[in-house]
N, C-alpha and C positions, 0 to 999 in steps of 0.2 A: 549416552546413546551413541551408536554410529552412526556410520555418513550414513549408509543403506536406513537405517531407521528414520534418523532426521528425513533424506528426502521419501519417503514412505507418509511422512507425518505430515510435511505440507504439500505431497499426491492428493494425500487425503483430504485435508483444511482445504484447498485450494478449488476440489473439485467440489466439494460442499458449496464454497463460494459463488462460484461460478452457476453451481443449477439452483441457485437464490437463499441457500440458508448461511447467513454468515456469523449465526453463533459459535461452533465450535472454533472458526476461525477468531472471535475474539474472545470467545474465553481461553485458548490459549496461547494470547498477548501476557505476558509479567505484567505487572503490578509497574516495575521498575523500567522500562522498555523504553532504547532511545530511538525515535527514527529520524534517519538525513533525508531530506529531500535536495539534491546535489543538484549544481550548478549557479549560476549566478545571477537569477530572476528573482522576481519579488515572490515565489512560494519556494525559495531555497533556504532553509533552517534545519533546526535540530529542534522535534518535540521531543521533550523527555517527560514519559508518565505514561501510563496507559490513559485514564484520565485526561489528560491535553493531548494527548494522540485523538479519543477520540470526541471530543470534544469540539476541539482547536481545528486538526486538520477531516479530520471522517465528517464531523455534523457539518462544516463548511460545506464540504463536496454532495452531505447530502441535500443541503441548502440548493445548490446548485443545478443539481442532476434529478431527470425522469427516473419514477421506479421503475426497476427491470435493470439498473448498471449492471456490468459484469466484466472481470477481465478472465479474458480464457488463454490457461496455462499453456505454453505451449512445449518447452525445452527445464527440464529440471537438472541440478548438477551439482554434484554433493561433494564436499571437499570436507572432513572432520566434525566438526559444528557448526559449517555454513552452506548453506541452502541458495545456489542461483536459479534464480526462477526468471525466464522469458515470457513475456506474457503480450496479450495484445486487448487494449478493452474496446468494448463495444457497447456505447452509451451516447447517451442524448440529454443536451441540456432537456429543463421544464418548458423553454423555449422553442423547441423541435430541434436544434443545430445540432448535427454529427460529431461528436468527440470521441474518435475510436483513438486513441495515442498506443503508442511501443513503449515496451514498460522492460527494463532491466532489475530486475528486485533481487536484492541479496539478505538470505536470512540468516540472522546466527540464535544457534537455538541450546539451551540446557535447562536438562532433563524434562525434556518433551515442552517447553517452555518459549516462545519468540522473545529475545532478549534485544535482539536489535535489527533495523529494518534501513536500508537503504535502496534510495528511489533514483534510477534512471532513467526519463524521460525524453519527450519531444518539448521541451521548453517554451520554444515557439509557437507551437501549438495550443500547449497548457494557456498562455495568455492570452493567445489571440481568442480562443472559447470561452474560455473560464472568469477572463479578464485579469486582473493583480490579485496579489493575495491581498487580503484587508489588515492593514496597518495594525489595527486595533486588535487584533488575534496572533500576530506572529510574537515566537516564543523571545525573551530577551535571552541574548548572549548566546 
């Protein structure tokens, strides 16, 4: 696919996301799929699987969060196979507390496919709301 289609494709995925349906964005996650969550807190790893993606890190957060999450796209930018996506969420723990975080996401995608996801965040944030990642869920190696 090209750049123009890749960011056409998560226009599209993202915008589904965002007004509540997020099937088509996980069905088209691989099978194979690694995501970084970067930096150097305790929710910084590498799931590898679609499966421990959403499992491990998604079922967490939705452990965590009010239904209605959403992060809305703000800035797309297409370089070949990779997709940067600005994004800003607007979410609430079960709790009521505000966690809107700034999101950096970089997609890299074949043949219509998210093969890998890397996550820029507000680190500080993510803890101070979310609290640690749980030991017992983060990926080995």
């Amino acid at each position: 696919m090209t750049a123009a289609a890749n960011k056409q494709l998560m226009q599209h995925l993202l915008a589904k996301a965002a007004a509540g349906d997020r099937t088509p964005y996980v069905e088209a996650i691989a099978d194979d799929v690694r995501m970084v969550v970067t930096g150097q807190y305790s929710w910084s790893q590498t799931f590898r699987g679609k499966e421990a993606l959403l499992r491990d890190l998604y079922g967490h957060l939705a452990s965590l969060l009010a239904d209605g999450r959403r992060t809305i796209p703000l800035r797309f930018i297409a370089d070949d196979d990779h997709v940067v996506v600005e994004g800003k969420g607007e979410m609430r723990t079960k709790a009521g507390q505000p966690y809107n975080n700034d999101y950096c996401l970089i997609y890299r995608l074949r043949d219509g496919r998210i093969v890998e996801i890397r996550e820029y965040c507000d680190s500080a944030l993510t803890e101070a709301v979310l609290g640690p990642f749980p030991a017992a869920l983060k990926q080995a190696g």
